[in-house]
C-alpha positions as CSV (number, residue, x, y, z in Angstrom):
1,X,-173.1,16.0,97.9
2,X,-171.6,16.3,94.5
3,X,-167.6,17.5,94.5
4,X,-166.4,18.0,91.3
5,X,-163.2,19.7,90.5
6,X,-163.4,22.9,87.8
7,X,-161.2,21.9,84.8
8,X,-161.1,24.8,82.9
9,X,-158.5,25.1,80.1
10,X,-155.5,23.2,80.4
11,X,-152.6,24.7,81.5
12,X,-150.0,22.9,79.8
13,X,-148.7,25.4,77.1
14,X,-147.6,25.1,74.4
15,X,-144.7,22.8,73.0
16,X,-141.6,24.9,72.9
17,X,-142.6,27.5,76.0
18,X,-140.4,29.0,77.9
19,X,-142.0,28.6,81.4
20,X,-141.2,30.4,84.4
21,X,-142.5,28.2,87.9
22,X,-143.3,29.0,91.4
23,X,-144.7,26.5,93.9
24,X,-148.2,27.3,93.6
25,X,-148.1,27.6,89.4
26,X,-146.6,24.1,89.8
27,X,-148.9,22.3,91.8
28,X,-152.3,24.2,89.8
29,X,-151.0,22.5,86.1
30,X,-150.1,19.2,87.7
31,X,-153.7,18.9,89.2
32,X,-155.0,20.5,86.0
33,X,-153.2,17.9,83.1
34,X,-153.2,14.8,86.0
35,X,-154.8,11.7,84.3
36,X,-155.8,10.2,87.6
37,X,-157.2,13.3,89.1
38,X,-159.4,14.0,85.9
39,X,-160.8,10.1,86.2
40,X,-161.9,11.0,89.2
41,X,-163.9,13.9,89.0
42,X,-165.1,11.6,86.2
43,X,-166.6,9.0,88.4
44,X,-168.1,11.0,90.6
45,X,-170.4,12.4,87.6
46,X,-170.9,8.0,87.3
47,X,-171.9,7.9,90.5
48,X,-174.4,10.7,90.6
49,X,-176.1,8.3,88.0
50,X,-176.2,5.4,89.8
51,X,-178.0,7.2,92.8
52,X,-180.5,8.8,90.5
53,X,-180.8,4.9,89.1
54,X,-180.9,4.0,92.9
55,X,-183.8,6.9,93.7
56,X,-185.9,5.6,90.3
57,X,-186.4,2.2,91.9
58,X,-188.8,3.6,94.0
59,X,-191.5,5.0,91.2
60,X,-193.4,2.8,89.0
61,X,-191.8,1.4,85.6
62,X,-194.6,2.0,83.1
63,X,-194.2,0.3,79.6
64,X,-196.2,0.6,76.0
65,X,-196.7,-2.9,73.8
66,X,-197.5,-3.4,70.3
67,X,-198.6,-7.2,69.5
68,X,-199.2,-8.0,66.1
69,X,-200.0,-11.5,64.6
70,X,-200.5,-12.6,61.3
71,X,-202.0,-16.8,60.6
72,X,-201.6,-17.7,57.1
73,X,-203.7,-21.1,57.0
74,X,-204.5,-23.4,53.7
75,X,-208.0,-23.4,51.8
76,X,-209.2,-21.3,54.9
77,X,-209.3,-17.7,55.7
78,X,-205.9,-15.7,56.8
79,X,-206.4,-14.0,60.4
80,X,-205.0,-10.7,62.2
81,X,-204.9,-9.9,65.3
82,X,-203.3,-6.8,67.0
83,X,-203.1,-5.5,70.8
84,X,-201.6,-2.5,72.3
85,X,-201.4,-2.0,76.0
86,X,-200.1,0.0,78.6
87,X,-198.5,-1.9,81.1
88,X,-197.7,-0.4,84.9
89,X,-195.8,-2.0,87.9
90,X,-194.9,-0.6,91.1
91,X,-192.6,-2.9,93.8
92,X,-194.7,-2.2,97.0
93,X,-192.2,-4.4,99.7
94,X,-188.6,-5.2,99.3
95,X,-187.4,-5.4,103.3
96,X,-186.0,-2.4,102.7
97,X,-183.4,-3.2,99.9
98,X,-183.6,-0.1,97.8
99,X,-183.3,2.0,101.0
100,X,-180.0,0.0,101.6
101,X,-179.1,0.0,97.8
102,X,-179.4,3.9,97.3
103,X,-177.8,4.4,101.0
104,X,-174.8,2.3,99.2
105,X,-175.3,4.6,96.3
106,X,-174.7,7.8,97.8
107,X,-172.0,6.7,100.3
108,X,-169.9,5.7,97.6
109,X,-170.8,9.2,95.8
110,X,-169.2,10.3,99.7
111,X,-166.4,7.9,98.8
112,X,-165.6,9.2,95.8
113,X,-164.9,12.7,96.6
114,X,-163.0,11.9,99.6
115,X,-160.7,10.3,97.0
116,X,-160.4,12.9,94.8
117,X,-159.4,15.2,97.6
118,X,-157.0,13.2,98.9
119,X,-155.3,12.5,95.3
120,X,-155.3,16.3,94.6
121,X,-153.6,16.6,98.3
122,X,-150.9,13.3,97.6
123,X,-150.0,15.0,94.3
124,X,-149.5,18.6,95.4
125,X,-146.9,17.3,97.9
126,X,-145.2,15.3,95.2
127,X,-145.4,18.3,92.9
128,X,-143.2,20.0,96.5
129,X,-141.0,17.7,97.2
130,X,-140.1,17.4,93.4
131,X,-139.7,21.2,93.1
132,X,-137.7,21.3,96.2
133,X,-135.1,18.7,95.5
134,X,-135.1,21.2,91.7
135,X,-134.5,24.3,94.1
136,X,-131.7,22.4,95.9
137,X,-129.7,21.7,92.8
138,X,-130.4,25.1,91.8
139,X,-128.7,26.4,94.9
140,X,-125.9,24.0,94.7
141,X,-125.0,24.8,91.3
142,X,-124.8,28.3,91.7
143,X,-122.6,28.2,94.9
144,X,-120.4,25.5,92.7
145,X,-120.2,28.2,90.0
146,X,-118.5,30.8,92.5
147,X,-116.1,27.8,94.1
148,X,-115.1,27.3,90.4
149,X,-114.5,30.5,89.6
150,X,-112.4,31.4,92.7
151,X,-110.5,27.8,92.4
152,X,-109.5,28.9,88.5
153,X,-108.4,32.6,90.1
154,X,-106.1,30.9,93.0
155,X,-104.9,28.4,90.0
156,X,-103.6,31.5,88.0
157,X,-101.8,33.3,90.9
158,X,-100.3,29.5,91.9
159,X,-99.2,29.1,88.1
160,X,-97.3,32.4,88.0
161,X,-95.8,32.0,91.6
162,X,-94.6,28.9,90.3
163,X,-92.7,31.2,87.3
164,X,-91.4,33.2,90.4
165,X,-90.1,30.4,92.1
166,X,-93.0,31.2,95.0
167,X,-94.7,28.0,95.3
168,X,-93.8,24.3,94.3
169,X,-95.4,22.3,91.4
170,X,-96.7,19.9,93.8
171,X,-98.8,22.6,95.6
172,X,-99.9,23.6,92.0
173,X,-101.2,20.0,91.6
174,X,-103.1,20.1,94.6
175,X,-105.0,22.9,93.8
176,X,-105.7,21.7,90.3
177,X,-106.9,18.6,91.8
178,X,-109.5,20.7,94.4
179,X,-110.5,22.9,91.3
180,X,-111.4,19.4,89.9
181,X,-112.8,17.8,92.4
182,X,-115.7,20.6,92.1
183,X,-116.0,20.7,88.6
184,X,-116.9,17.4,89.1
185,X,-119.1,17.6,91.6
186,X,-120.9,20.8,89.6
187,X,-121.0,18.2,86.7
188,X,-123.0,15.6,89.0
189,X,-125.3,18.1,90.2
190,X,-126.1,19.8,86.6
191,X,-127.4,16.0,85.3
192,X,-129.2,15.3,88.6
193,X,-130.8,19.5,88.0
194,X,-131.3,18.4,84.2
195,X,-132.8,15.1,85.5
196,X,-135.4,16.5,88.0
197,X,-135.9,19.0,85.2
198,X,-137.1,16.3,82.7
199,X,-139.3,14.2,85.2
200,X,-141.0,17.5,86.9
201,X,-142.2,18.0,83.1
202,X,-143.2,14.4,83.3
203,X,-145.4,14.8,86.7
204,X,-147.0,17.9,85.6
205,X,-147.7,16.7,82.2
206,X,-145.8,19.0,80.1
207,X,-144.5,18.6,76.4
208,X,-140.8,17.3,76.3
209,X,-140.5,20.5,74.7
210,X,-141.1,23.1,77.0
211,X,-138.3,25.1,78.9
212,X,-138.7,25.3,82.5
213,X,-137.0,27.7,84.9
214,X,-137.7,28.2,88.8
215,X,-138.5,31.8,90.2
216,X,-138.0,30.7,93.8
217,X,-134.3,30.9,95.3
218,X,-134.0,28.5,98.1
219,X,-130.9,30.9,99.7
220,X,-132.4,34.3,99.3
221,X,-135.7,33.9,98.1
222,X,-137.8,31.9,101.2
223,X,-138.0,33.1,104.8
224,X,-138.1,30.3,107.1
225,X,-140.1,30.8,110.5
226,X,-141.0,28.4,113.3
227,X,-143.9,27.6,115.9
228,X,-144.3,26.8,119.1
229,X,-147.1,23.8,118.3
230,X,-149.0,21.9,121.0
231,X,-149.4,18.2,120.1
232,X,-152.7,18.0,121.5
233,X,-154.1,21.3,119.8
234,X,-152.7,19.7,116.5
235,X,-154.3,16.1,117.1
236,X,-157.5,17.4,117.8
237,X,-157.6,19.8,114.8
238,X,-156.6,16.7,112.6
239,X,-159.9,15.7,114.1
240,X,-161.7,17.6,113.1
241,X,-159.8,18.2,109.4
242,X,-158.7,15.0,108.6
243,X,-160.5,13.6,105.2
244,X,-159.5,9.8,106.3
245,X,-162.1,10.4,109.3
246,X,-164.9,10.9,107.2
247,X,-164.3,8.2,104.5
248,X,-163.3,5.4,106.6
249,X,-167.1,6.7,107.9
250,X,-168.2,6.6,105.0
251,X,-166.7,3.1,104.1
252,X,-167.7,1.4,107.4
253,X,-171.7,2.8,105.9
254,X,-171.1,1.6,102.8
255,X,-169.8,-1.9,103.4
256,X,-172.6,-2.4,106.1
257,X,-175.1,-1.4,104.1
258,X,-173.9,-4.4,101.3
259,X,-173.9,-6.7,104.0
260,X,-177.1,-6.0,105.0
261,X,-178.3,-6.3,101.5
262,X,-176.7,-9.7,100.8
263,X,-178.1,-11.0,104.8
264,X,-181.5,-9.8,103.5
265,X,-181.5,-12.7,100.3
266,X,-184.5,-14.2,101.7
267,X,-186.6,-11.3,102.3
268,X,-189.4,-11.6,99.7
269,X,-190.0,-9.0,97.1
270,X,-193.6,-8.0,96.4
271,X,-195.1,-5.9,93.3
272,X,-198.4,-5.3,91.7
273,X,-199.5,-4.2,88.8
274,X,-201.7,-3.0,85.9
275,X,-202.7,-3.0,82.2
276,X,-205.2,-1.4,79.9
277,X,-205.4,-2.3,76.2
278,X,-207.0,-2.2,73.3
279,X,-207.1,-5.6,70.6
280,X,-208.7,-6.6,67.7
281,X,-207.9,-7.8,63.9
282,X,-207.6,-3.9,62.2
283,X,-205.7,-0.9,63.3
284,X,-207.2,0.3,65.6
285,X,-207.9,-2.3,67.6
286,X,-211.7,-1.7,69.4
287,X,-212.2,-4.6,71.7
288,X,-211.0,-2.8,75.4
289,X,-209.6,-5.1,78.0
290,X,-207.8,-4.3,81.8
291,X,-206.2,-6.3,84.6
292,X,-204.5,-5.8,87.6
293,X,-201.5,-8.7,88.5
294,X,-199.8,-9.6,91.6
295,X,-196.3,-10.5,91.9
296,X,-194.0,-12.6,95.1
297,X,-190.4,-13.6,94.4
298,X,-188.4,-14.7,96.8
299,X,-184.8,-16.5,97.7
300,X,-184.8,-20.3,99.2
301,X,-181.2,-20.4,99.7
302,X,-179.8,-21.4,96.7
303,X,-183.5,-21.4,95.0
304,X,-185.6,-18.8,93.7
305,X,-189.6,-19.1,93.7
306,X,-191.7,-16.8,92.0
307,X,-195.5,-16.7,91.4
308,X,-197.5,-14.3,89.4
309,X,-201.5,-13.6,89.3
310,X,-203.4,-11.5,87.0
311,X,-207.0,-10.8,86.7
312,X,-208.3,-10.1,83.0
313,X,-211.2,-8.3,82.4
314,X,-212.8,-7.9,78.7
315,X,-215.6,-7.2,76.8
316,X,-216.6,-4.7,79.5
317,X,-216.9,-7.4,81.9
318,X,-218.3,-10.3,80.2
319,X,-215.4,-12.1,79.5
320,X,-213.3,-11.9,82.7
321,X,-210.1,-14.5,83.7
322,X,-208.0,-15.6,86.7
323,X,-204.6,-16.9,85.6
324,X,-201.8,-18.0,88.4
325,X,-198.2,-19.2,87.3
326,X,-195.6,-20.4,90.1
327,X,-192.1,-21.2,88.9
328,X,-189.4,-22.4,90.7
329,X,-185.7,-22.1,90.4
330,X,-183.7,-24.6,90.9
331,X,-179.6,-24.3,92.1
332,X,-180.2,-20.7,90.3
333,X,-179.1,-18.9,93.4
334,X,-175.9,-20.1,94.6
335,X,-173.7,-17.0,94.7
336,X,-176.1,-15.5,98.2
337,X,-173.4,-17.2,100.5
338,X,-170.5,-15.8,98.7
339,X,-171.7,-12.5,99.2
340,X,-172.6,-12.7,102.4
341,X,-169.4,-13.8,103.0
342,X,-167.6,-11.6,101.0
343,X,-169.3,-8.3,102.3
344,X,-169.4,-9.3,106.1
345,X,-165.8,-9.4,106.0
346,X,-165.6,-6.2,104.1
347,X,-168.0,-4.8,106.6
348,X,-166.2,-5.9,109.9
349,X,-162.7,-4.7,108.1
350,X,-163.7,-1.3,108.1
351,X,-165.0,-1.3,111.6
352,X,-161.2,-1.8,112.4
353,X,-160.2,0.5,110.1
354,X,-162.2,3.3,111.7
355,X,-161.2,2.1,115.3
356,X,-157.6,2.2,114.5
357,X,-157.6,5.3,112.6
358,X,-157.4,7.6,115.7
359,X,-154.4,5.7,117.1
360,X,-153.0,5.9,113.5
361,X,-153.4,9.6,112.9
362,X,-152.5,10.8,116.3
363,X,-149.5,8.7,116.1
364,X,-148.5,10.1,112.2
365,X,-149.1,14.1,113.7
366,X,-146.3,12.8,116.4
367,X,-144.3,11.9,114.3
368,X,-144.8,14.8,111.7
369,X,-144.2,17.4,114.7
370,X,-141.3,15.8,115.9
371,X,-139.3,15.7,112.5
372,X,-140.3,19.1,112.0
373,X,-139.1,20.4,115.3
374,X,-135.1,18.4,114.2
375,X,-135.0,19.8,111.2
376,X,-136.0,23.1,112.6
377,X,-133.1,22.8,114.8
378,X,-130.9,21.1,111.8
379,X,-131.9,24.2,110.3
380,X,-130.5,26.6,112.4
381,X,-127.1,24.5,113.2
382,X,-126.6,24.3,109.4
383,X,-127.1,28.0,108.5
384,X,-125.0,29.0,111.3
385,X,-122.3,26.6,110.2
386,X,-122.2,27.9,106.7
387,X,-121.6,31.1,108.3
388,X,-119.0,29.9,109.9
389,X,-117.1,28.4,106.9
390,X,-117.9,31.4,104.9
391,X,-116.1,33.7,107.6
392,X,-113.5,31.4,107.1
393,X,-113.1,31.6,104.0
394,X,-112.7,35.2,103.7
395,X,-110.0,34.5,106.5
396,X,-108.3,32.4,104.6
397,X,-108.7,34.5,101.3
398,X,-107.1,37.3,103.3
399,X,-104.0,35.4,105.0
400,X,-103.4,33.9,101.3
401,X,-103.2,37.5,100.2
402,X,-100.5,38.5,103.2
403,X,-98.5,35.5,102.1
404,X,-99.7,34.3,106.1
405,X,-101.1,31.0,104.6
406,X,-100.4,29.0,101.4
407,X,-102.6,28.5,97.9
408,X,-103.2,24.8,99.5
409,X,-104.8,25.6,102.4
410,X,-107.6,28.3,100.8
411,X,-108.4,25.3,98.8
412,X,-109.5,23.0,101.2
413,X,-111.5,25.8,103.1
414,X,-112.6,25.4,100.3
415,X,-113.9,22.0,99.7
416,X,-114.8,22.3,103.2
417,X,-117.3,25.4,102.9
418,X,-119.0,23.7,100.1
419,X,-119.8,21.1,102.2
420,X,-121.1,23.4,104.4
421,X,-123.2,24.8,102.0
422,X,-124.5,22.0,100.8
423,X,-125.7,20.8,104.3
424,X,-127.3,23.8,104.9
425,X,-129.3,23.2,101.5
426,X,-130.2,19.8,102.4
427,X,-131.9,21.0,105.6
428,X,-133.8,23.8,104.3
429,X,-135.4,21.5,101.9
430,X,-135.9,19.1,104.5
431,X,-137.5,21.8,106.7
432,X,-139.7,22.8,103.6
433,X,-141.1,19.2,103.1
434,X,-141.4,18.3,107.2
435,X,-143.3,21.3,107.0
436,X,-145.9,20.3,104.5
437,X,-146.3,17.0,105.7
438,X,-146.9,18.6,109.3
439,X,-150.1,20.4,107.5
440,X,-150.6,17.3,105.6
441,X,-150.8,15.4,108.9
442,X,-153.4,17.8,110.8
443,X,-155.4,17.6,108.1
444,X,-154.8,21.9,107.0
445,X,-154.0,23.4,103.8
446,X,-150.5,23.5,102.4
447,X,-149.1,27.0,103.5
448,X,-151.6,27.1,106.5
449,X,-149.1,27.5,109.1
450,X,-147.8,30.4,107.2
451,X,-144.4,29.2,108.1
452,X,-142.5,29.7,105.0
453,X,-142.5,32.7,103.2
454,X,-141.7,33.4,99.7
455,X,-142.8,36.4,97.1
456,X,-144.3,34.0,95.4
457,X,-146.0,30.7,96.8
C-alpha cells in the first residue's frame, strides 16, 4: 500500500510575517517545509516503480529490429540486404526469483512508509519540546518583568527612607544588588527566549525574517489533568499501535527474501522465445522467415554457463536451420558468496531485532509511565510551592508596609519566590513533554490522552 503524505502549498509565509504560533500550527509547517520528510514521500513514489519494474518481469519483453547492410565490392556488383523482425521472449522458470524480487519490492514500499511515519512522529515531538522550552522562557520573562518592577518600587521607597534617616545605605545596597541580580537573570533568559526563537524558525523552515510570537501561556493558558494508566493496558495497546512492530516485520520479510535470492544463485533460469521477419535486398523486404529459440543460463559458483538454440524456418519451409551456441563464463561470478554472506547476516539481524523488540518497547512504556507519574507529582509539589512563596510574598509586602519587617527582607522573598516560580515552570514543561513521549511510547496520537488542555492545540 502506497502512503504518501498531501503537500499542498507551503506554509512558510512570507519573509517579513508577523506569525502568531500554537502547538498544532507549529508542528503542521515543520512537517510541511521539512527536507527530510518531503524525500520521503519522494521515495515511496521510487519505490512504487520498482514494484511495477518487479511485476513486468513476469510478461514477455517483445522487441522490433531493423537490419540493414550495404557491400560495396570492386569490378563486381554492390549488394543490399535488409531484415526486420519482431522478436518475443518470455522467462518460463527462474526458482522463483521474481516472486522473491517483487516480494522484496513491495516490502521495502512497506518500509518506506513506516519511515515516513515515524519521521513525521520524531519531528512533531522536536517541534514540542522546542515550543515548550520557548513557552518556558516566555513565562519566566514575564514573571521577571513583575519582580523587576516591584524591586525598582521597594528601591524608591528605600532611597527616600534613606533621605529620612529610616533605613541605612547598606540596606539600600542590598536591595540594589537583589534588583540586579534579576535583571540579570531577565537578561539571560531574553537571549536564551531570542535564541529558541531563532532555531524554532530554523526547524520549521522559516525565513530569518519572519516574526514569531506564541499564543499559548504556559501559566494561564494550559490545563493540566492526570490518569490513572495500567501498564499492562498501555503495553498491549503499544501492541497493537506501535509502527516499529510492523517494520521490523517488514524488515525481517525483506532481508529474508534477499537471502533467499542470493542462496538461489544456482537455480537455473529458463526462457523461450520467438521471431517472425521479413528480408530481402529492397524495402520492403519479401522473403518471410520464423523461429522459435530456447534459452538455459545458470550459476556454477563463481561461473556462468549459458546455451541458446533456435530453429530457423524460411522460404516457407524449404530452407529450415538448427543453430546451438554454449558459452561459458569464466571467474565472471565471484560476488554470489559475498552476498550470500552479506544478506544472511542482514537476514538473521532482523530476526533479533523483531525478537527483542517486545522486551524493548514494553520496557520504553515503563519507563515513559513512570516519568510521567514524577513529574505529575513534581507537578503538583511545585505549583503548590509557588503558592506558597507567593502568599509569602504578599506577607512580606504587607509587614514592609507596617514597618513590621525591613526593605531587605521583601527582597529576598523575593529572589526566593522566583525560584519558586521558575521550578514550577520547569515541571510543567517537563509534564508537557513526559506526556507526549507517554503517547509516543504506546504507539497513540500526540494529544490522545487528552491530558492537556489548551484553547488552542
Amino acid at each position: 500500500m502506497l502512503f504518501l503524505y498531501s503537500f499542498g502549498k507551503p506554509l512558510n509565509g512570507t519573509a517579513g510575517e508577523n506569525l502568531i504560533l500554537d502547538l498544532r500550527k507549529s508542528e503542521d509547517i515543520a512537517v510541511e517545509n521539512s527536507p527530510d520528510v518531503r524525500l520521503l514521500g519522494s521515495q515511496q513514489m521510487i519505490k512504487s516503480l520498482i514494484v511495477k519494474e518487479s511485476w513486468r518481469t513476469y510478461f514477455p519483453t517483445a522487441s522490433v529490429s531493423w537490419f540493414r547492410n550495404t557491400n560495396v565490392v570492386e569490378n563486381e556488383s554492390d549488394s543490399r540486404s535488409q531484415r526486420i523482425a519482431l522478436n518475443v521472449d518470455q522467462v518460463i522458470f527462474d526458482g522463483g526469483r521474481r516472486s522473491l524480487a517483487l516480494q522484496a519490492a513491495l516490502n521495502d514500499l512497506n518500509l518506506s512508509k513506516f519511515d515516513f511515519l515515524i519521521s513525521i512522529n520524531n519531528l512533531k515531538l522536536k517541534v514540542r519540546n522546542a515550543y515548550y522550552a520557548l513557552l518556558s522562557n516566555k513565562a519566566q520573562l514575564e514573571i521577571q518583568a513583575r519582580s523587576i518592577q516591584r524591586q525598582k518600587d521597594q528601591l524608591r521607597f528605600s532611597q527616600r527612607e534613606l533621605k529620612l534617616g529610616e533605613t541605612t545605605e547598606v540596606q539600600l545596597l542590598q536591595i540594589e544588588n537583589r534588583l540586579n541580580e534579576i535583571i540579570l537573570q531577565n537578561k539571560r533568559t531574553e537571549t536564551a527566549y531570542q535564541s529558541g526563537i531563532e532555531e524554532f524558525k530554523i526547524l520549521l523552515r522559516l525565513p530569518s525574517s519572519t516574526k514569531l510570537a506564541l499564543s499559548a501561556d504556559i501559566l494561564h493558558g494550559i490545563k493540566f489533568a492526570y490518569k490513572e494508566l495500567s501498564l499492562e493496558n498501555l503495553v498491549g495497546l503499544a501492541f497493537q499501535s506501535r509502527i516499529e512492530f510492523a517494520r521490523t516485520r517488514a524488515a525481517e520479510i525483506q532481508t529474508t527474501s534477499e537471502y533467499e535470492i542470493a542462496k538461489s544463485f544456482y537455480i537455473p533460469t529458463v526462457s523461450v522465445g520467438g521471431f517472425y521477419a521479413s528480408s530481402g535486398d529492397r524495402y520492403d523486404p519479401k522473403q518471410r522467415e520464423y523461429g522459435f529459440n530456447f534459452k538455459f543460463s545458470m550459476a556454477l559458483g563463481p561461473n556462468s554457463i549459458q546455451d541458446t538454440s533456435n530453429f530457423i524456418s524460411r522460404n516457407e519451409d524449404a530452407n529450415r536451420s538448427l543453430t546451438s551456441t554454449t558459452t561459458v563464463g569464466i571467474m565472471d561470478n565471484m560476488q554470489y558468496k559475498r552476498k550470500i554472506a552479506q544478506t544472511g547476516i542482514a537476514a538473521e539481524q532482523a530476526q533479533i531485532t523483531r525478537r527483542q523488540l517486545d522486551d524493548i518497547i514494553r520496557i520504553e512504556v515503563s519507563k515513559a509511565l513512570q516519568n510521567y507519574k514524577l513529574t505529575w507529582e513534581s507537578l503538583k509539589l511545585a505549583d503548590e510551592n509557588a503558592k506558597v512563596f507567593e502568599k509569602r510574598l504578599l506577607i512580606k509586602e504587607k509587614q514592609v508596609s507596617l514597618g513590621d519587617a525591613r526593605r531587605t527582607d521583601l527582597a529576598e522573598t523575593e529572589i526566593f519566590y522566583l525560584e519558586a516560580i521558575n521550578t514550577m515552570i520547569s515541571s510543567r514543561v517537563q509534564y508537557l513533554t513526559a506526556v507526549s513521549q507517554l503517547e509516543m511510547a504506546i504507539g497513540a496520537s500526540l494529544d490522545s490522552l487528552e491530558l492537556i488542555k489548551t484553547g488552542k492545540n
